[in-house]
C-alpha positions in Angstrom: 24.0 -13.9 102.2 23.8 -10.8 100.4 20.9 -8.4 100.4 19.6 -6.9 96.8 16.4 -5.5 97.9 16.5 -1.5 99.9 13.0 -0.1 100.8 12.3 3.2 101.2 9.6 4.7 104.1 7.8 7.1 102.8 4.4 6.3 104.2 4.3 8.8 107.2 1.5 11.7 108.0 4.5 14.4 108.0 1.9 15.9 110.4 4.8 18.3 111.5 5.6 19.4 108.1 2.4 20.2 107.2 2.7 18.5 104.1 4.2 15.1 102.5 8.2 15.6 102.8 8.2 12.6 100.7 6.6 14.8 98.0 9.0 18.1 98.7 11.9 18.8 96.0 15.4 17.5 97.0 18.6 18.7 95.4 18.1 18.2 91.4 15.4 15.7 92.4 11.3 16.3 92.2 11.4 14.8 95.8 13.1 13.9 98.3 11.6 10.4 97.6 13.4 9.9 94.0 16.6 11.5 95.4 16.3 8.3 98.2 15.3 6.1 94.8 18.6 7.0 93.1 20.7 6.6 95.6 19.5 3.1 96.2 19.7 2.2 93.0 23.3 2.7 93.1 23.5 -0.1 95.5 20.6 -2.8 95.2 19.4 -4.5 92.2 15.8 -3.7 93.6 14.2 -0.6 95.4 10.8 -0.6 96.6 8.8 2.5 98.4 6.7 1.6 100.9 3.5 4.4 101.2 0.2 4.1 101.4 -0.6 4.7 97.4 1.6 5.3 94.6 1.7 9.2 94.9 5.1 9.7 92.9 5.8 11.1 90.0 8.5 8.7 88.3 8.7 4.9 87.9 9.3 2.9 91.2 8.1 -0.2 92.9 6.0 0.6 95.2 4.6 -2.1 98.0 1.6 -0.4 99.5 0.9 -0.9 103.2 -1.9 -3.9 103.7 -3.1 -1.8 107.5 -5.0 0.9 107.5 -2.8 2.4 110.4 0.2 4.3 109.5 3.2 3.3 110.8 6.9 2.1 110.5 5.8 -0.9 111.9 2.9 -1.3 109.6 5.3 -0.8 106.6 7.6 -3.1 107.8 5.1 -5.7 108.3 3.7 -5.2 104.9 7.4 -5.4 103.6 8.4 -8.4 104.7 5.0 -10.1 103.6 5.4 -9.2 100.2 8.8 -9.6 99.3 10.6 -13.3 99.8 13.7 -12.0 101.1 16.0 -13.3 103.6 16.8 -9.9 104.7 16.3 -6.2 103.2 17.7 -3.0 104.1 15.1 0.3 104.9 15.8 3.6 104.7 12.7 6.9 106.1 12.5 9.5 103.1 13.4 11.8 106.0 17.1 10.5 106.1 18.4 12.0 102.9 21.7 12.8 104.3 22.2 9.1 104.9 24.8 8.3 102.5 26.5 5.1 100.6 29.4 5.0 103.6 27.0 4.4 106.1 25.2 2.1 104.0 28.1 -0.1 103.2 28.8 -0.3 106.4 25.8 -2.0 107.5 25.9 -3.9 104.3 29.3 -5.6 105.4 28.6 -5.7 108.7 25.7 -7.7 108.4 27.8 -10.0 105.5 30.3 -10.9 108.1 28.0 -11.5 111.1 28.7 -15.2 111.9 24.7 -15.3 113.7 22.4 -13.2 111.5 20.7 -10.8 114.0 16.5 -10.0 113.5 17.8 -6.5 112.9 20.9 -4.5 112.8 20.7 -1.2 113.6 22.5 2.4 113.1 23.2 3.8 115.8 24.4 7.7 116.5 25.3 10.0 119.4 21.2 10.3 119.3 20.2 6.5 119.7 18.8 4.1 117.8 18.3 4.7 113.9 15.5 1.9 113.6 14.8 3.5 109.9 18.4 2.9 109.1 18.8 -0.4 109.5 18.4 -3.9 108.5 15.7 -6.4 109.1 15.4 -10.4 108.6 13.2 -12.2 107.9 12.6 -13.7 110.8 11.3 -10.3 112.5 8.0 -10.6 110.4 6.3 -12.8 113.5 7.3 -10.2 116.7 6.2 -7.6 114.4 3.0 -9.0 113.5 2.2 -10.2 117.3 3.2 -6.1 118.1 0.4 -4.8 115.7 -2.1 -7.1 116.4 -1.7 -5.7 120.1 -2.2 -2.5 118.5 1.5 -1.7 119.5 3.0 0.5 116.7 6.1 1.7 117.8 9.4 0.5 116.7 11.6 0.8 119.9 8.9 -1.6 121.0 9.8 -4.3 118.1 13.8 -3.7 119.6 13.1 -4.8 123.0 12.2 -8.6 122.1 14.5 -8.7 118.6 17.9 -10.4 118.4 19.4 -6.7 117.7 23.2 -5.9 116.5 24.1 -2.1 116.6 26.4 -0.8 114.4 27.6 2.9 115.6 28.5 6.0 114.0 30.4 9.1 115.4 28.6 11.5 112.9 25.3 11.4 113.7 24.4 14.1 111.2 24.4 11.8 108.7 21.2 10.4 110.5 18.8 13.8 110.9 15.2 14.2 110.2 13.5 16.2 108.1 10.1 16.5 110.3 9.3 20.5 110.0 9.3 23.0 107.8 12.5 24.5 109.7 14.4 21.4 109.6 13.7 21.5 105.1 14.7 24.6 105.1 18.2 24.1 107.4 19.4 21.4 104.9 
């Protein structure tokens, strides 16, 4: 079973950035968003971005969230309604040192798991990458029965999944960009 559809989190209040780091300039990119976008495109026949409205200036798909809440959760949820997908893979805007290595690994690891887990999961020195990762299909009803408990966060969601972790010595390759200072490090 092979997955052909990445989704990109970029819905988030950036409330420690001060302003949308889905929106902020990115190498030879407009945004860190369409640098995400590209990269994805490399691998998957179709790449969504999940946000709240279609505030991006270039052509994407965009799947807006159906709650009013912001959340990974809420993205997710709105994902997996829309899209008929056995399984797709979803990467936060504020990953953008993720890079093809780590995402072929998860690819293949996934391709050659024998029971399909609800999600597999990066995992680094740092813990659990939940916006690295892969999720089924069959997550959609846990997560749904999570928000409609108001329950929003993701670690949450881990605790009653069928999880497989996938681990990587250079967790690095998994930092945030939440602040101003972290933007500028990179």
């Amino acid at each position: 079973m092979q997955i052909t559809s990445a989704i990109i989190f970029a819905g988030g209040k950036s409330s420690r950035m001060g302003k949308d780091k889905a929106l902020l300039p990115y190498g030879e990119y407009d945004s860190m968003t369409e640098y995400q976008y590209r990269k994805l495109e490399e691998l998957f026949p179709n790449v969504y971005i999940s946000a709240k409205s279609d505030k991006f200036d270039f052509d994407a798909n965009i799947i807006t969230d159906v709650y009013a809440a912001s959340s990974p959760m809420v993205a997710l949820v709105s994902v997996l309604e829309r899209l008929d997908e056995s399984a797709v893979f979803v990467l936060s805007v504020d990953m953008p040192l993720v890079d093809t290595s780590v995402i072929n690994q998860l690819l293949k690891q996934y391709q050659e798991s024998i029971i399909k887990p609800d999600i597999l999961i990066s995992k680094s020195k740092k813990g659990m990458e939940p916006l690295c990762a892969i999720y089924s299909q069959s997550i959609l009803p846990k997560a749904k029965n999570l928000l409609g408990e108001n329950i929003h966060r993701m670690h949450t969601l881990l605790d009653i999944a069928v999880v497989e972790v996938l681990f990587f010595d250079n967790q690095e390759k998994f930092t945030n960009i939440n602040t101003p200072e972290d933007y500028r490090a990179l």
